[in-house]
NUTIKE-472592 format. One record per atom (N, C-alpha, C): residue in one letter; x, y, z. Coordinates in steps of 0.05 Angstrom, whole numbers, padded with zeros to 5 digits, always signed. Layout:
! NUTIKE-472592
AXYZ/...
This chain:
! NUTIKE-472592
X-00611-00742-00455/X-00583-00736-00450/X-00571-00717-00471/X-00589-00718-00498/X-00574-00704-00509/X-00573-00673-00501/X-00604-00664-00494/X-00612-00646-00500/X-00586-00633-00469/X-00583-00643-00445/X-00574-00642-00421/X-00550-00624-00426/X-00518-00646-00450/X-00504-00641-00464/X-00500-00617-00473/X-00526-00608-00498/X-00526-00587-00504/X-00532-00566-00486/X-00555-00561-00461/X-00552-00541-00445/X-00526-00540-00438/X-00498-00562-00428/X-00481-00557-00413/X-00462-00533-00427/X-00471-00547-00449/X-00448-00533-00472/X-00454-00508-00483/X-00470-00498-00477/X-00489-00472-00477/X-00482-00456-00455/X-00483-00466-00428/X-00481-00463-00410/X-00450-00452-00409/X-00431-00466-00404/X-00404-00454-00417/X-00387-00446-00430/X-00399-00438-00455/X-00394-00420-00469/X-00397-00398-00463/X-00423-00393-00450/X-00434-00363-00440/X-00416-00351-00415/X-00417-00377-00405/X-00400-00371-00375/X-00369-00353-00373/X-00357-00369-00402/X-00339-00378-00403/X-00322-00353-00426/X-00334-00350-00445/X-00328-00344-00462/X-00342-00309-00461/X-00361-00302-00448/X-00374-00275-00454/X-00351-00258-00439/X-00347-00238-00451/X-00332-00215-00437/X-00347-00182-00451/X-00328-00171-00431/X-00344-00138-00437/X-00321-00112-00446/X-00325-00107-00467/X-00311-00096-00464/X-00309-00057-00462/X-00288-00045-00451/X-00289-00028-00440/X-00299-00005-00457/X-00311+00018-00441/X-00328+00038-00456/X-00307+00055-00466/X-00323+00062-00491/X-00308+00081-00519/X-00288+00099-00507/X-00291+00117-00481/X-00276+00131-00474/X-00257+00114-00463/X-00251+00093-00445/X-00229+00087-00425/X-00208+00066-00455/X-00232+00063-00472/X-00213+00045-00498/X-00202+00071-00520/X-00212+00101-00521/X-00190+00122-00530/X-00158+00126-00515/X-00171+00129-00486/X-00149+00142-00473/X-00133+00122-00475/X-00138+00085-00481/X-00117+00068-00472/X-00093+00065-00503/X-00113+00077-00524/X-00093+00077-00552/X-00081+00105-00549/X-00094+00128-00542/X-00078+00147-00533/X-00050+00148-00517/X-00057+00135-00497/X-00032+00125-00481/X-00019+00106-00498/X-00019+00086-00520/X+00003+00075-00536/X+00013+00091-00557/X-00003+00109-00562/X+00015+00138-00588/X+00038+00144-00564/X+00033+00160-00545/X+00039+00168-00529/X+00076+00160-00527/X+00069+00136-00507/X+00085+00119-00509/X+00108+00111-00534/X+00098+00107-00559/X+00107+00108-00580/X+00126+00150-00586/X+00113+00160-00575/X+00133+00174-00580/X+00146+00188-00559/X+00145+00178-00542/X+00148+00185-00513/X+00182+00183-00511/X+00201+00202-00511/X+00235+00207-00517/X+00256+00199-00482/X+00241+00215-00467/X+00241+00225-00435/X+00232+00206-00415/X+00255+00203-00385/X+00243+00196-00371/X+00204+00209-00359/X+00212+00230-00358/X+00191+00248-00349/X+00168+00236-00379/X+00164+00231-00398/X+00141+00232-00411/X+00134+00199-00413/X+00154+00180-00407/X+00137+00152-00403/X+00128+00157-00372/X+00133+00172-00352/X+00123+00169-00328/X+00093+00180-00329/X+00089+00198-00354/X+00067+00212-00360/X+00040+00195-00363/X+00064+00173-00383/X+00046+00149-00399/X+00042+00132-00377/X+00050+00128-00357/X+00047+00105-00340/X+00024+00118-00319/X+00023+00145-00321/X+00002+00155-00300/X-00018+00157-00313/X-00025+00153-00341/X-00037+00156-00353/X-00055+00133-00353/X-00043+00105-00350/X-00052+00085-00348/X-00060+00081-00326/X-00049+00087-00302/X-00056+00082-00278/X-00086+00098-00275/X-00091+00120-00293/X-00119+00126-00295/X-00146+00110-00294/X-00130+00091-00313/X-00157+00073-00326/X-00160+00052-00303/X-00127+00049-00294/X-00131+00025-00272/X-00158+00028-00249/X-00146+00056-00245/X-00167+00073-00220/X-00188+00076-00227/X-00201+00069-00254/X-00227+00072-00262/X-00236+00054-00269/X-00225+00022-00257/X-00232-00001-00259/X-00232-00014-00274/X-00214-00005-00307/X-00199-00026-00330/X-00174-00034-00318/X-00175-00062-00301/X-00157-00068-00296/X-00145-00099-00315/X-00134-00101-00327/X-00128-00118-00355/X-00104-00130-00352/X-00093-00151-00368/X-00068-00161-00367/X-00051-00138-00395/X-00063-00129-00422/X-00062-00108-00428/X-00038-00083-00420/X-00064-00075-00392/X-00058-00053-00391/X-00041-00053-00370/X-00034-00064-00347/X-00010-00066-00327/X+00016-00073-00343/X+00012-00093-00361/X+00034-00098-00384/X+00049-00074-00396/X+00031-00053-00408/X+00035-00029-00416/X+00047-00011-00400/X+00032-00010-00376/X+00048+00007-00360/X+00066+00001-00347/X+00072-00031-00342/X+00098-00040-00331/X+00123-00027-00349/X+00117-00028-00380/X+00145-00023-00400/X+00141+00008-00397/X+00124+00023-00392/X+00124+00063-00389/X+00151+00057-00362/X+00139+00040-00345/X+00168+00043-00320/X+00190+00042-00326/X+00187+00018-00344/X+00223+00009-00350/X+00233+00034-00366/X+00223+00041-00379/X+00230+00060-00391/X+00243+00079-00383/X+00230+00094-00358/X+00232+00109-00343/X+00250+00107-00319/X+00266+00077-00323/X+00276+00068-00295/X+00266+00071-00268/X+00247+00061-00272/X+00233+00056-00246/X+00226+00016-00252/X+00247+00015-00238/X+00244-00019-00239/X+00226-00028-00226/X+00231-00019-00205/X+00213-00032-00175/X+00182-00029-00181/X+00168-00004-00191/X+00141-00003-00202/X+00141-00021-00226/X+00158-00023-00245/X+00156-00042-00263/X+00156-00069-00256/X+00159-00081-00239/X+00166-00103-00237/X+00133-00109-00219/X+00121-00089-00202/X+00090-00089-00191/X+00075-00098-00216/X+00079-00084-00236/X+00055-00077-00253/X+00063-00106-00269/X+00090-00122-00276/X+00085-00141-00292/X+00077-00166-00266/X+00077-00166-00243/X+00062-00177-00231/X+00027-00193-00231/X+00025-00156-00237/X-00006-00154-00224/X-00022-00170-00256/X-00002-00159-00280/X-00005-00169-00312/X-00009-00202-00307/X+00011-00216-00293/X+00015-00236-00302/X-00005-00254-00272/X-00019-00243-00264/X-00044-00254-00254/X-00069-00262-00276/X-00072-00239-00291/X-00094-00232-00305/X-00088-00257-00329/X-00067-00264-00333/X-00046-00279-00368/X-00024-00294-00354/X-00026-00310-00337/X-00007-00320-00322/X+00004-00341-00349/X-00003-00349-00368/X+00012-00360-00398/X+00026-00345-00415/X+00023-00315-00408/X+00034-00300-00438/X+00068-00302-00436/X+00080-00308-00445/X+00100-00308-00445/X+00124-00276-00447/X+00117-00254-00462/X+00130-00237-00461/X+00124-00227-00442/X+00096-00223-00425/X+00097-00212-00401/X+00118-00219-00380/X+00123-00245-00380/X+00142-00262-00370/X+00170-00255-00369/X+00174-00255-00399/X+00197-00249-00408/X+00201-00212-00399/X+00188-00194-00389/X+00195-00172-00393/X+00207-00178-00359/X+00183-00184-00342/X+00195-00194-00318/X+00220-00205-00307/X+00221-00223-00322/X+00248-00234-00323/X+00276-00209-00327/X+00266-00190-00351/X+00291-00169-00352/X+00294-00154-00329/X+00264-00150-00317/X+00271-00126-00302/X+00279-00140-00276/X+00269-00166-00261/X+00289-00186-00243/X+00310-00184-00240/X+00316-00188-00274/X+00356-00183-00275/X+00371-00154-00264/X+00362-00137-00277/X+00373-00113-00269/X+00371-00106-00235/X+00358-00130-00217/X+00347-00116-00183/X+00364-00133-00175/X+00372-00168-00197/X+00386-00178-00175/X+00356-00209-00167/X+00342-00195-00168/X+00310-00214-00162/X+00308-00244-00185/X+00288-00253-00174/X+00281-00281-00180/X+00260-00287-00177/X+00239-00306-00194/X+00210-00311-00190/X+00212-00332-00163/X+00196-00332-00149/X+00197-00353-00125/X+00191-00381-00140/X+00197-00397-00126/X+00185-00439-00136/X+00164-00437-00138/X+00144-00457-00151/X+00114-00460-00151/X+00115-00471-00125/X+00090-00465-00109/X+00081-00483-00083/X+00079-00505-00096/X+00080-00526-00073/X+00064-00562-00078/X+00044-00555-00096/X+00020-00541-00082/X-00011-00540-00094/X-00007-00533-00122/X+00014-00510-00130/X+00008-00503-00160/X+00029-00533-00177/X+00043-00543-00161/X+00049-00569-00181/X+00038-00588-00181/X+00015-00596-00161/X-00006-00617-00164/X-00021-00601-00182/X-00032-00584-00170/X-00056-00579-00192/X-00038-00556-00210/X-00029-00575-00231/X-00012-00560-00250/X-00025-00535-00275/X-00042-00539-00283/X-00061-00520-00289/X-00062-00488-00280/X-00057-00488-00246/X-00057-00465-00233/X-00056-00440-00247/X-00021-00447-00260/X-00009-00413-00270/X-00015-00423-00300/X-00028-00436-00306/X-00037-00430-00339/X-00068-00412-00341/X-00079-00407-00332/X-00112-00397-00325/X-00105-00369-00314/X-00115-00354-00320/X-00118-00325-00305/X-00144-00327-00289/X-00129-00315-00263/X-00146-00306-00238/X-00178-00306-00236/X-00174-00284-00253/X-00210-00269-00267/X-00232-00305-00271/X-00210-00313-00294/X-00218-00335-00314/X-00225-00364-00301/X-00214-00366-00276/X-00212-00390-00258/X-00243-00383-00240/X-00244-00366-00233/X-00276-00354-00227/X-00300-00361-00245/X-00295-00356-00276/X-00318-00362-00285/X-00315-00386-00287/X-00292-00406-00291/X-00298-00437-00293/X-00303-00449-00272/X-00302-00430-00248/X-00312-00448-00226/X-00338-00444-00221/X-00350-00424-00236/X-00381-00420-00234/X-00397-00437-00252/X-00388-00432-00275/X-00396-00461-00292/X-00395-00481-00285/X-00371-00500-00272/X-00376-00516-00268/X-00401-00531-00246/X-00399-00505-00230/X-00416-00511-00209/X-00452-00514-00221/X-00454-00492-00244/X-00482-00500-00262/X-00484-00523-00264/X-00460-00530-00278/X-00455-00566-00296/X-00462-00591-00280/X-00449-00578-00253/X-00450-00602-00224/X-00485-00598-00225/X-00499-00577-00215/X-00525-00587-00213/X-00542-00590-00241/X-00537-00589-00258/X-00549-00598-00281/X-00535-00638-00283/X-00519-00634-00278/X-00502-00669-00270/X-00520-00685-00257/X-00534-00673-00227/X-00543-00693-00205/X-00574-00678-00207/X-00583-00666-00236/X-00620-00669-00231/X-00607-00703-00252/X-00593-00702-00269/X-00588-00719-00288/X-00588-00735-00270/X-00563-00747-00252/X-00566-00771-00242/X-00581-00774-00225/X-00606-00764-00221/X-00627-00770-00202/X-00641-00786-00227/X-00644-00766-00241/X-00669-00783-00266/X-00664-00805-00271/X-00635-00813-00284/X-00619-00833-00287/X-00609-00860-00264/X-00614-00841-00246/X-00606-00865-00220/X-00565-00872-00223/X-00553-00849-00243/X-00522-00843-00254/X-00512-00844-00240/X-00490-00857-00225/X-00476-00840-00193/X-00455-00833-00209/X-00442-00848-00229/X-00418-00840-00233/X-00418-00806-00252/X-00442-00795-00258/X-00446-00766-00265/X-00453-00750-00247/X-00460-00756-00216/X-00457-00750-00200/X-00427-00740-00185/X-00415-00767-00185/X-00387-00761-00177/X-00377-00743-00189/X-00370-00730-00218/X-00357-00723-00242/X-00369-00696-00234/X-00391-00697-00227/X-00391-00667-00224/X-00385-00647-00197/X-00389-00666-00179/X-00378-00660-00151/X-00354-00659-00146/X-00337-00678-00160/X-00298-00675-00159/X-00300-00652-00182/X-00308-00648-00202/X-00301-00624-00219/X-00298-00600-00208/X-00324-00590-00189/X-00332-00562-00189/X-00315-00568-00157/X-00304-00582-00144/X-00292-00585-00120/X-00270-00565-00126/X-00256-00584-00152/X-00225-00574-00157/X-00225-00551-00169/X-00255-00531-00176/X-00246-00511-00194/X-00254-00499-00171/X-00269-00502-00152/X-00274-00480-00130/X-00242-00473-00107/X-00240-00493-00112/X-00210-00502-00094/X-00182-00483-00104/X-00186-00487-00125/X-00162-00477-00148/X-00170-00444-00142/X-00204-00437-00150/X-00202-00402-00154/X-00198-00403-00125/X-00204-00408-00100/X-00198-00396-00076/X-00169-00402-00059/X-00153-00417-00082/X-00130-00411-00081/X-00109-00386-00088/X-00123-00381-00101/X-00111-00360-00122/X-00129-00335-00101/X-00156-00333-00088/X-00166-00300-00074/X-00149-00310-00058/X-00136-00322-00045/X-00130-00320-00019/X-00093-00302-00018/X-00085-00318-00046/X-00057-00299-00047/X-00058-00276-00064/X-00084-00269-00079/X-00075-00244-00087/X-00100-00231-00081/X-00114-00233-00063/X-00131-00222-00059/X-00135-00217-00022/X-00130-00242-00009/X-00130-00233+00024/X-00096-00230+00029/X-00082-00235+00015/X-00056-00226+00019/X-00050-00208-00006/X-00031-00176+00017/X-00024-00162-00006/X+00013-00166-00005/X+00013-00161-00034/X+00044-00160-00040/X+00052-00136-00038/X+00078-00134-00054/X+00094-00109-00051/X+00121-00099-00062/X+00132-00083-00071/X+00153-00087-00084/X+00169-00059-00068/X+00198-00053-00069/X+00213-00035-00051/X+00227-00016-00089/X+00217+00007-00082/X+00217+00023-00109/X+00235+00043-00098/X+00252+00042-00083/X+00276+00060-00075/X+00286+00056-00043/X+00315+00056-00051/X+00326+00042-00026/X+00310+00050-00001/X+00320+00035+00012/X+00302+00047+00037/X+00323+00031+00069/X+00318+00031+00095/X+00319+00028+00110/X+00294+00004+00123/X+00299-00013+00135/X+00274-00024+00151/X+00282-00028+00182/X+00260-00025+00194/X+00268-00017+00225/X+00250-00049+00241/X+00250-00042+00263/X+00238-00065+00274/X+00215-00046+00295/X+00205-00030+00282/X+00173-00021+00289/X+00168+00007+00269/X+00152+00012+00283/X+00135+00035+00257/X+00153+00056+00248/X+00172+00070+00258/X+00191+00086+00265/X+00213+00090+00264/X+00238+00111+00248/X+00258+00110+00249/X+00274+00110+00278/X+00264+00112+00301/X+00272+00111+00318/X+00279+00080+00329/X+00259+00069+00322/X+00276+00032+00321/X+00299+00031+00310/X+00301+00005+00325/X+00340-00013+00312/X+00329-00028+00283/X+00344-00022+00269/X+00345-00028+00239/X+00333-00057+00240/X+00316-00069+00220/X+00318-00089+00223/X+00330-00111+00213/X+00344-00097+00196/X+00365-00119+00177/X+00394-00103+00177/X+00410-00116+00175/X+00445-00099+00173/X+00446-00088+00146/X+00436-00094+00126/X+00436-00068+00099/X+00405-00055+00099/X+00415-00033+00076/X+00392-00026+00063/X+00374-00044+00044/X+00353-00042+00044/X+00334-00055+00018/X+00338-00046-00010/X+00348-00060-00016/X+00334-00045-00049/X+00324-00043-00066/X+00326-00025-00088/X+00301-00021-00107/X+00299-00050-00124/X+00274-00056-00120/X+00264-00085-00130/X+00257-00110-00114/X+00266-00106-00087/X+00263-00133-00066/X+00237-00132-00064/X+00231-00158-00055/X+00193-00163-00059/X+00192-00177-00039/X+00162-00166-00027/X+00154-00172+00009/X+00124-00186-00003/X+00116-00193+00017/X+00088-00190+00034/X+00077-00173+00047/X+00061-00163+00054/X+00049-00155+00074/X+00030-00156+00101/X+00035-00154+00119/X+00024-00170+00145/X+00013-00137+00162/X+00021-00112+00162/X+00004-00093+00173/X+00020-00069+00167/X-00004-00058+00165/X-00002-00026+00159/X-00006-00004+00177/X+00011+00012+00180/X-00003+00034+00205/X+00011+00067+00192/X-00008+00083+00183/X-00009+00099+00183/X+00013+00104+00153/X+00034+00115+00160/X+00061+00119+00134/X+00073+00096+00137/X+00067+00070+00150/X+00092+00047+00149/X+00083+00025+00149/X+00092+00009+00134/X+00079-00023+00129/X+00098-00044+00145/X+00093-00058+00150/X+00103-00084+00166/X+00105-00098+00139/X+00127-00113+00129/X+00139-00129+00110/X+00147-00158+00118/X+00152-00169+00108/X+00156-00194+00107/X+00168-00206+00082/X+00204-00213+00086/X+00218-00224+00054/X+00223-00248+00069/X+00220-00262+00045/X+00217-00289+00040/X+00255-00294+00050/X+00260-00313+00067/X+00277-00319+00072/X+00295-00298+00082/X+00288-00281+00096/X+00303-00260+00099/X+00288-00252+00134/X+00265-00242+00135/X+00250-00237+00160/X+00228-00209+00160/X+00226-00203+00176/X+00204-00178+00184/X+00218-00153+00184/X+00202-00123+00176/X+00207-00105+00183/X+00187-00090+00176/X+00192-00059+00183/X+00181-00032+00181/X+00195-00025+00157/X+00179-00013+00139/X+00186+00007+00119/X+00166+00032+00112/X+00173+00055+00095/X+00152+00075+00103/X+00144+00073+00071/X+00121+00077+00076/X+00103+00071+00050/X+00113+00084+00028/X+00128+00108+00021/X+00136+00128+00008/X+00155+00104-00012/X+00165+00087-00001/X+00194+00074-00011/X+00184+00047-00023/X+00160+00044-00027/X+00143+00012-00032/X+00117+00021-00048/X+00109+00003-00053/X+00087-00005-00074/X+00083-00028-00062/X+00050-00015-00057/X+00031-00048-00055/X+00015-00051-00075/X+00006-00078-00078/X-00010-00087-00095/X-00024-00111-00088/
């Protein structure tokens, strides 16, 4: 048993704990872009810095970091509505950091916006928004090692109750990460980055679909896309058309 112990704990550490980190060039340009930033006076030169980041994003450093970073190049720049994407997509990756939080929170205030309630599921399994996305993946892979290293154990042993322990474990961590692909990963979000109009089909030629305009900062769902115009969906509010130009998905 002991030796079992120590594989487990071997086992998740590696799982758990190994990370990679990004190549010499995409970790220049990302301190480059904080000089940058640091002396960046102008709307026009944090928008520089924020495209700058969106570089790295597009070259697959996607970080809690670096959306963080470029969320504050927006604010800067008053562009709420992209700021308020990017501390989103941040606080998937660090769903505990608190200033990420807190920056959210400012830029909410200025749209008028509000974080939604936790679902049931994230207050039963309260844990949910403490774990980042990425991070809930590798503990659900570990655990699942742990589960069959558990039941060669309780075979040898004739153990049920190390059996059980490992089968409810890797249940709830598999449960938990495919809670989390399913809303940020088979469902896309979205944020409204300049007023806009929404219609009730693809086209300005539809009847509006709400009696005002949207504005900069309201946050949708998304349910379909066709061509320049997304089908939306606000929470307590209803369906519409908007043209891609006026939104950010994520």
């Amino acid at each position: 048993m002991r030796f079992l112990w120590l594989s487990l704990s071997c086992l998740s550490i590696c799982l758990t704990g190994c990370g990679t980190n990004p190549p010499a060039d995409q970790q220049a340009q990302f301190e480059a872009a904080e000089r940058a930033f640091k002396d960046a006076e102008s709307s026009e030169e944090y928008l520089t810095v924020a495209g700058t980041y969106q570089q790295l994003i597009d070259e697959g450093l996607q970080s809690a970091s670096v959306f963080f970073n470029q969320g504050n190049a927006f604010m800067r720049a008053d562009r709420v509505g992209r700021a308020i994407a990017c501390y989103r997509q941040a606080l998937r990756l660090a769903p505990s950091n608190t200033t990420i939080r807190s920056n959210l929170q400012a830029a909410l205030a200025q749209t008028g916006g509000s974080d939604p309630p936790d679902s049931v599921f994230c207050k039963l399994v309260f844990w949910q928004n403490w774990i980042g996305y990425a991070t809930k993946f590798y503990l659900a892979t570990t655990l699942l090692a742990m589960t069959a290293l558990l039941l060669v154990a309780a075979r040898i042993k004739a153990n049920r109750t190390l059996r059980t322990c490992g089968i409810v474990f890797s249940t709830i961590a598999i449960v938990s990460a495919a809670y989390d692909w399913n809303r940020f990963e088979n469902r896309l979000s979205g944020v409204v980055i300049a007023e806009t109009k929404a219609f009730k089909g693809n086209a300005t030629s539809y009847e509006p679909a709400f009696s005002t305009t949207l504005a900069e900062g309201v946050e949708f769902t998304v349910n379909e896309q066709r061509g320049d115009w997304v089908q939306i969906t606000i929470p307590a509010v209803g369906d519409g058309w908007v043209p891609t130009e006026s939104v950010v998905v994520y």
